[in-house]
Every structure is written in structure tokens, then in C-alpha cells.
C-alpha positions in Angstrom: 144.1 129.0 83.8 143.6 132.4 82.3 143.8 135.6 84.4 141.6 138.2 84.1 142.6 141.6 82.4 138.8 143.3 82.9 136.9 143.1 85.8 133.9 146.0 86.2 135.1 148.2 83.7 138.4 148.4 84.9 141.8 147.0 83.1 144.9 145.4 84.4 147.8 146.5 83.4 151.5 145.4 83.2 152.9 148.1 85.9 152.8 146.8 89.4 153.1 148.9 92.4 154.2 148.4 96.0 151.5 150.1 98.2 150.2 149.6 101.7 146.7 149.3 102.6 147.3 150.5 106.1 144.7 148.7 108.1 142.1 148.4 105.4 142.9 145.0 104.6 142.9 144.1 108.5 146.5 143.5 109.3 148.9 146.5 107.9 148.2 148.5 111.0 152.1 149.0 110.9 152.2 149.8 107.0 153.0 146.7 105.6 153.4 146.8 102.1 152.9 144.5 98.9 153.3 144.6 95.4 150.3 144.4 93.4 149.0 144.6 89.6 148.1 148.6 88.6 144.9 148.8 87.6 142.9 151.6 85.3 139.3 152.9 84.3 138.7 155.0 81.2 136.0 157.0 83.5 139.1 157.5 85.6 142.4 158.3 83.2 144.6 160.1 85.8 144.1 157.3 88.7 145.7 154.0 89.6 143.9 151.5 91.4 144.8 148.0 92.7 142.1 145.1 93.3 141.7 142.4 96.3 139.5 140.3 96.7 139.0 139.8 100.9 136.9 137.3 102.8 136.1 136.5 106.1 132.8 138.2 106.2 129.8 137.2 107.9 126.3 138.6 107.2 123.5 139.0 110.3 122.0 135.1 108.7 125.6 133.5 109.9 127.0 132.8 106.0 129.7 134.4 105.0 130.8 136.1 101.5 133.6 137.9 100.3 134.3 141.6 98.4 136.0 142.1 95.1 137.1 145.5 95.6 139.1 148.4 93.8 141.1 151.0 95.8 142.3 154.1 94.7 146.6 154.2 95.0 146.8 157.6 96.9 149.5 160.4 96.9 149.8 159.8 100.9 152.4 157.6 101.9 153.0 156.0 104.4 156.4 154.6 106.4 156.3 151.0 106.2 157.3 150.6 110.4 160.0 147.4 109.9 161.7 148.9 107.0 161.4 152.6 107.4 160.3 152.7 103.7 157.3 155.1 102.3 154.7 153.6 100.5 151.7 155.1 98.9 148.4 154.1 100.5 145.3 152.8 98.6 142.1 154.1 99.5 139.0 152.1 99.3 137.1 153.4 95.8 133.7 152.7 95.2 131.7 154.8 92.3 127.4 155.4 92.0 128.3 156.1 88.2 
């Protein structure tokens, strides 16, 4: 299986990051972190971003879909509550360009 290295204009990179998406995922209300792949945009030099794809969606018909999204890796960070450790939180990013 290969993995994918451009997705929407954006590149993977080799850096990974731990972050915390503190509640925008769903379930780090309590800023539970995880390590993810850095991710980069040429209209974008000076940001970081991470990707996740999340499901569990329904629309108003009753069938369900799922998001591919990009989130900006923020300077605010945020204390991870069972470890005491800051994190820096992503922010969902989404661009009319």
C-alpha cells in the first residue's frame, strides 16, 4: 500500500508533531494529545498543519459521509489534563483560495 505525500495541495512531511485537538475531534475535551505527520502548503510557508480524516457524520437524508480535513498547528497550547503536559492546539483550517 502506498501512502500519500499530496493531498489538496498540501505535502506531508517527515516531522511529526504531538498536538491536541481539544474537543474538535470530539473526545480531547481534556487535551488529549497525539502525534501526527506535519503537513505544509507552498500558499502557506510559515504554517504547519496536520490532517484527519473523521467520520460519524449523518446528513438531513440519514447517510452518512466523512471529512478529510487540515488543521492549522497553533501557538496556543494547551495542558494535556492526565499528564500535566502542554501541547499546541490545531485549529480547524479551511481556505476560499
Amino acid at each position: 500500500m502506498t501512502q500519500t505525500t499530496e493531498k489538496y495541495g498540501f505535502t506531508k512531511t517527515n516531522e511529526k508533531i504531538t498536538v491536541t485537538f481539544n474537543g474538535w475531534d470530539g473526545k480531547s475535551y481534556d487535551g488529549e494529545s497525539r502525534r501526527m505527520a506535519v503537513w505544509t502548503h507552498p500558499n502557506h510557508p510559515e504554517k504547519k498543519f496536520v490532517n484527519k480524516k473523521q467520520g460519524g457524520f449523518e446528513r438531513i437524508d440519514g447517510t452518512h459521509y466523512s471529512i478529510d480535513a487540515f488543521f492549522t498547528v497553533t501557538d496556543h497550547m494547551v495542558i494535556e489534563k492526565a499528564t500535566g503536559i502542554a501541547h499546541p492546539e490545531v485549529d480547524y483550517y479551511w481556505s476560499a483560495e
